[in-house]
C-alpha positions as CSV (number, residue, x, y, z in Angstrom):
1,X,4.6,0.5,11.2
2,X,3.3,3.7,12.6
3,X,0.5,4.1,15.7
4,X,-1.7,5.3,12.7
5,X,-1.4,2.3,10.5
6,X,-1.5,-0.4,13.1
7,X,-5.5,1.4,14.2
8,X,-6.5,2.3,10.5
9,X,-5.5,-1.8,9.6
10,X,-7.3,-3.2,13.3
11,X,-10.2,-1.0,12.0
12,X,-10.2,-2.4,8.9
13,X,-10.0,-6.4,10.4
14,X,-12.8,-5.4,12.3
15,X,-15.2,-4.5,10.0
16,X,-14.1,-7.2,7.1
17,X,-14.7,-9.9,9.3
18,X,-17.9,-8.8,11.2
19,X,-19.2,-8.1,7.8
20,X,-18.0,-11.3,6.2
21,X,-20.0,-13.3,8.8
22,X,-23.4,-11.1,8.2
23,X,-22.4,-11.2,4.3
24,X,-22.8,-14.8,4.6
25,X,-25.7,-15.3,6.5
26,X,-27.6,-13.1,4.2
27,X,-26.4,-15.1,1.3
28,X,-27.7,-18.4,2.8
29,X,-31.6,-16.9,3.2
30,X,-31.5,-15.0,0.3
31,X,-29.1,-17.0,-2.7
32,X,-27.9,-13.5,-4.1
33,X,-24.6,-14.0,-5.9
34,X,-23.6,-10.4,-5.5
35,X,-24.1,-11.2,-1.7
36,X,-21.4,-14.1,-2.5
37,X,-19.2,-12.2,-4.2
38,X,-19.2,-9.6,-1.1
39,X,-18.8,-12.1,1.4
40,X,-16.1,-13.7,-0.6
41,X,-14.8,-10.3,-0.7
42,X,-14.6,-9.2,3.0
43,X,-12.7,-12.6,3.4
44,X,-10.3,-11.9,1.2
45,X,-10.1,-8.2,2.9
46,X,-10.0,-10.0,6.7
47,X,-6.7,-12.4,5.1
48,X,-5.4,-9.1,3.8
49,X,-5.3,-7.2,7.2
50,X,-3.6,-10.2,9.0
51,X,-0.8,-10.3,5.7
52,X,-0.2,-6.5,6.7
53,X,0.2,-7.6,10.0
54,X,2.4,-10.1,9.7
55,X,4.6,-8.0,7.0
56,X,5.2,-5.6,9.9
57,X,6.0,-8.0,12.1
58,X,8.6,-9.5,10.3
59,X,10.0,-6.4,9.2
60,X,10.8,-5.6,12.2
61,X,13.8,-8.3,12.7
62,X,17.3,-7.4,13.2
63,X,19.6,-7.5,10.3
64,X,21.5,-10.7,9.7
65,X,24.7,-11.7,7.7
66,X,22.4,-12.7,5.1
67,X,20.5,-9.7,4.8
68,X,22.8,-7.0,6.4
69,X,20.3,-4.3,5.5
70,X,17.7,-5.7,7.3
71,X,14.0,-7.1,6.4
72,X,12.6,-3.4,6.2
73,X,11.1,-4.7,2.7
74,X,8.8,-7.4,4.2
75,X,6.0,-5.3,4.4
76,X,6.5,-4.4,0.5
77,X,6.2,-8.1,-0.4
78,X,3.0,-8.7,2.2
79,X,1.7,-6.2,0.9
80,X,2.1,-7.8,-2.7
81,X,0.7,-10.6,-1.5
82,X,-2.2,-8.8,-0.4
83,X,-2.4,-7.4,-4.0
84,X,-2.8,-11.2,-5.3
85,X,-5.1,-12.2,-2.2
86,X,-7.5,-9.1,-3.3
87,X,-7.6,-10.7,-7.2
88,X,-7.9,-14.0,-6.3
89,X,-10.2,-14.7,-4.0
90,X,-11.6,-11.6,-4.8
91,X,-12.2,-10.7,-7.8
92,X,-11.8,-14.0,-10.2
93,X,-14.7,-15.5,-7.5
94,X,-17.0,-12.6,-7.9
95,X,-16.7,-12.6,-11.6
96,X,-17.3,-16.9,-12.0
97,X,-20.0,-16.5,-9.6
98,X,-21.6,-13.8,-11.7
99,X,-21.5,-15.6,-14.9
100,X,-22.7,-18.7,-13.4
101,X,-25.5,-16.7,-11.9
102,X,-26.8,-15.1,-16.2
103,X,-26.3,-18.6,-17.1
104,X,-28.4,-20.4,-14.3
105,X,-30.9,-17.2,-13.1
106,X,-33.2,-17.7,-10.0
107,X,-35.2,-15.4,-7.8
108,X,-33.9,-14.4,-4.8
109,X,-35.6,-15.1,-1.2
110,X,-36.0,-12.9,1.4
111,X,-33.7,-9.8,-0.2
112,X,-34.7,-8.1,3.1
113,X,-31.3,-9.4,4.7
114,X,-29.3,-8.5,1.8
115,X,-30.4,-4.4,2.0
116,X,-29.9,-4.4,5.7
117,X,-26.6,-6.1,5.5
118,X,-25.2,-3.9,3.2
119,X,-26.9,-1.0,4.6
120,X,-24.8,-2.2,7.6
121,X,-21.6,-2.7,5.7
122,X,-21.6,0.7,4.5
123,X,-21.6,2.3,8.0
124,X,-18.8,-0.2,8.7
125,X,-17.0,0.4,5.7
126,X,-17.2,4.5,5.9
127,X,-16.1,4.5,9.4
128,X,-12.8,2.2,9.0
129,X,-12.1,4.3,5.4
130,X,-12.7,7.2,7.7
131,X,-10.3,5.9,10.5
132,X,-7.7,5.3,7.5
133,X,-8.2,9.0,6.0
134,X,-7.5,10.3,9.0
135,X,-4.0,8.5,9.8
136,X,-3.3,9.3,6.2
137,X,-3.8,12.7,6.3
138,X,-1.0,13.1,8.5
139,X,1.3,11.8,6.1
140,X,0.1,12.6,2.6
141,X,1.0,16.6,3.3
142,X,-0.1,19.0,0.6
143,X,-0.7,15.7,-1.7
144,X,-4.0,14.5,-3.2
145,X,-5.1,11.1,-2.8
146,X,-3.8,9.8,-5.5
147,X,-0.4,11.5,-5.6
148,X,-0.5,9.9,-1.8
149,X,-1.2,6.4,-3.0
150,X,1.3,6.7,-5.7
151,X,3.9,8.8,-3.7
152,X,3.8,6.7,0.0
153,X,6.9,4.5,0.8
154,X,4.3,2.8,3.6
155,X,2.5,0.2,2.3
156,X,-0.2,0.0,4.4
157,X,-2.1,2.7,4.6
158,X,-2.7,2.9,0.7
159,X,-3.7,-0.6,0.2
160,X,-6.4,-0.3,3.5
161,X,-7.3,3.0,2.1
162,X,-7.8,1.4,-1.5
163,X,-9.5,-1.8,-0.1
164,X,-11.9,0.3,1.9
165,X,-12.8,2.8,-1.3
166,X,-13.3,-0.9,-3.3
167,X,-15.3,-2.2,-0.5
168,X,-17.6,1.2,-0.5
169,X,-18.1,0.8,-3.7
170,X,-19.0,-2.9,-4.2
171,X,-21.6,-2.5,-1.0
172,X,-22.9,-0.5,-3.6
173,X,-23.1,-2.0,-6.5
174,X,-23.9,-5.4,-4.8
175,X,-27.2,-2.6,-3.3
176,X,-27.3,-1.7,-7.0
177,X,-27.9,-5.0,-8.1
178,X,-30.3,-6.5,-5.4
179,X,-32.9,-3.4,-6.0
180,X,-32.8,-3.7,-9.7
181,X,-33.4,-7.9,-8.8
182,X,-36.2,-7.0,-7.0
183,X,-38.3,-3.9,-8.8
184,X,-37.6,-5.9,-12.0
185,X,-38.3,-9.3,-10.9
186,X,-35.0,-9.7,-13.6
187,X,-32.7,-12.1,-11.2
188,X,-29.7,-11.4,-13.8
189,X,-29.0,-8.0,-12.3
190,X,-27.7,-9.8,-9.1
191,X,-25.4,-11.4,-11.6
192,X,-23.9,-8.4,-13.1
193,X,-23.7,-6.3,-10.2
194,X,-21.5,-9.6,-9.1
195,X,-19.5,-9.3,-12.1
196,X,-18.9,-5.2,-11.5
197,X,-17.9,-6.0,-8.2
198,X,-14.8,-8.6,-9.7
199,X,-14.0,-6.0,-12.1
200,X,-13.5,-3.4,-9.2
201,X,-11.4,-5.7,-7.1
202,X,-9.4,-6.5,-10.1
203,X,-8.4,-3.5,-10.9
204,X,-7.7,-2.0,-7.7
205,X,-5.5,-5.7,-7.5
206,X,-3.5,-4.0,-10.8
207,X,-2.8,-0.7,-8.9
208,X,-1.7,-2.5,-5.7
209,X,0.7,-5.2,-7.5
210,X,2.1,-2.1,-9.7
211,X,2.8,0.1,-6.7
212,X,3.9,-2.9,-4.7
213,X,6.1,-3.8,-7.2
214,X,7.7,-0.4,-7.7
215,X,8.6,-0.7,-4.0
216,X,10.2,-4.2,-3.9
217,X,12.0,-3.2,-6.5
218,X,13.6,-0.2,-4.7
219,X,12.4,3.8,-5.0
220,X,14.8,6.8,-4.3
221,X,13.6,9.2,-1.5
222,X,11.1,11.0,-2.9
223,X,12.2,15.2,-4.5
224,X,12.4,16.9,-0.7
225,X,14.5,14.8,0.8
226,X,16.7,13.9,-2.2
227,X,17.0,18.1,-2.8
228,X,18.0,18.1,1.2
229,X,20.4,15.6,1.5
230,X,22.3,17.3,-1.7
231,X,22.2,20.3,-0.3
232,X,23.8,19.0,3.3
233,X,26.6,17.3,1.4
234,X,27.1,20.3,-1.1
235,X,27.3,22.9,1.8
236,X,30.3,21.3,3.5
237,X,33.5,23.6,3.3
238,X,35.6,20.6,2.2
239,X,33.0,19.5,-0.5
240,X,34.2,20.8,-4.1
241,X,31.2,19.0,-6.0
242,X,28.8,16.2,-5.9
243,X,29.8,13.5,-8.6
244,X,26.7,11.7,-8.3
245,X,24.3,10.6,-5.2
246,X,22.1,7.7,-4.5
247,X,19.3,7.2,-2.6
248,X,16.6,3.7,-2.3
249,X,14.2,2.9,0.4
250,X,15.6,-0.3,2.0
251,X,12.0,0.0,3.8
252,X,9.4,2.4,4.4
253,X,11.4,3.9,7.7
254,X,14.5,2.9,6.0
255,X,17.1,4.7,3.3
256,X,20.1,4.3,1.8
257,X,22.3,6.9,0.8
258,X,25.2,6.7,-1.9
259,X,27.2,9.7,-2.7
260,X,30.9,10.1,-4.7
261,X,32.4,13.6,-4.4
262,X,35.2,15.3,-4.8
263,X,37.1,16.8,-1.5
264,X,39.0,19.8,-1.7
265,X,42.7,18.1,-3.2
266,X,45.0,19.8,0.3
267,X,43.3,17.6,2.8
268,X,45.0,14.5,4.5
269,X,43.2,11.6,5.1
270,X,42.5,12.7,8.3
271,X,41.0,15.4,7.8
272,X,39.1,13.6,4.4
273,X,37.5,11.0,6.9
274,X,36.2,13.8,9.4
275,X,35.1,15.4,6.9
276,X,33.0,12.6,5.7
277,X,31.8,11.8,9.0
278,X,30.5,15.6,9.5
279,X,28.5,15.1,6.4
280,X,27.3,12.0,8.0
281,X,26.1,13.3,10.9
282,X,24.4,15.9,9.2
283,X,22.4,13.9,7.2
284,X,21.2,11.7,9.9
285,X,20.8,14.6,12.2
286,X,18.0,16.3,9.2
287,X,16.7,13.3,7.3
288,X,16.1,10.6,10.2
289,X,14.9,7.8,8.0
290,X,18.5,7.9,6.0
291,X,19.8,5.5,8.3
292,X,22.8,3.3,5.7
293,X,25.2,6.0,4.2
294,X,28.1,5.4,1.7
295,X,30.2,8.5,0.5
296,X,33.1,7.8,-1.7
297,X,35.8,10.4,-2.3
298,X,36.8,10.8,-6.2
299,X,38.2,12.6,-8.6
300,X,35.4,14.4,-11.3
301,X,36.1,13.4,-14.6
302,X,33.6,15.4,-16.9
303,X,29.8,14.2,-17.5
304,X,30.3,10.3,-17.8
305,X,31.6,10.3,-14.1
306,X,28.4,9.4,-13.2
307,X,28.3,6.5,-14.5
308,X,31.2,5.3,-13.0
């Protein structure tokens, strides 16, 4: 986990909790459910930070005979577990408490603390989504936001960066809600802005568990560094072609590299392995995160060899 993520997620755990407390004690004087479903909300946010936490702790184990590659994928599957967090106790509450609050309306008391609460929470929320921008935007490159989120082999600043645009946006909403409650005298708009705000955090849930799950799974190297490593192993004097290459992230710092080619036919096995271990060092030396690599000497043997 990088100096960036570790402030963007201690910014985050921050916020979420000193907002879940003040979320809560406006809900007690004023009975809002959107003020529920917020509270609920930044609880779910302040479990999520410590799950992030823990993923990089864990990650961070040596490798063992059981997992000789190491635990690098921890904070993939946190991170998923973040993703479920974020639904559950996020957004399925929201949404019951929303229903529960058309079928059963009543006025709310003293919306005074709800406005300055979330007034509050938007200040908080913009400065740790602020905090998180910035840490991204040494990463993300050229890439929008979105190509970032889709794109990033890190874990963790996407999903703070995507529970921090949720939470912006259901401060507002849940503001949305409380104003129409109270120039309308109509309690029921507390109950839908409760329901937007489930909706939201479910889908944001969906984007999380897909990406998550793309991870765990196991992703190449993204274009660059797949078009660099093939060019390192095709510029080698000895190299006559690449049969097929590899690559998966065995972690976001972490990735493996697979190649077959075919040597030059004159060289002795000695000079094959030094050979192999120039290419090696190459790689290592250019691409620092390709830290596993597996090259196989072979014969081509026209387009299926790839499969082989």
């Amino acid at each position: 986990m990088t100096e960036g993520s570790r402030k963007a997620i201690i910014a985050a755990l921050l916020a979420n909790l000193g907002l879940a407390v003040a979320k809560f004690v406006a809900f007690l004087f004023t009975g809002a459910s959107s003020m529920l479903a917020e509270a609920v909300h930044s609880v779910a946010d302040t479990v999520n930070q410590l799950l992030l936490f823990l993923g990089g702790h864990r990650a961070r184990r040596e490798p063992t005979v059981e997992h000789p590659f190491g635990y690098g994928r921890e904070r993939y599957f946190w991170a998923f577990v973040v993703a479920l967090v974020l639904f559950s106790m996020g957004a399925v509450f929201a949404v019951y408490e929303g229903v529960e609050k058309l079928r059963h309306p009543h006025p709310l008391v003293s919306p005074l603390w709800a406005i300055g609460v979330l007034v509050v929470g938007l200040v908080l929320e913009s400065a740790s989504l602020r905090t998180a921008a910035r840490a991204a935007r040494v990463v993300r490159g050229e890439h929008g936001w979105w190509d970032f989120i889709r794109r990033s082999k890190s874990p963790e600043l996407p999903v703070v960066i995507l529970e921090d645009t949720g939470a912006l946006v259901g401060l507002l909403l849940a503001l949305a809600g409380i104003g129409l409650a109270i120039a309308t005298g109509d309690a029921r708009y507390d109950g839908f802005a409760s329901i937007a705000i489930g909706i939201l955090l479910g889908v944001i849930a969906m984007v999380m568990s897909a990406e998550m799950k793309s991870l765990l799974m196991g992703e190449s190297a993204d274009p660059a560094k797949r078009s660099e490593i093939r060019s390192f192993l095709e510029s080698h004097p000895a190299v006559r072609r690449i049969i097929h290459m590899r690559t998966q992230h065995l972690g976001p710092d972490e990735l493996l590299v697979a190649a077959k080619l075919e040597f030059s036919s004159d060289l002795v096995v000695l000079d094959l392995a030094r050979a192999i271990d120039e290419i090696e060092d190459a790689i290592r030396e250019h691409v620092s995160i390709a830290r596993v690599i597996y090259i196989e000497p072979d014969v081509y043997r026209g387009e299926n060899a790839g499969l082989r």
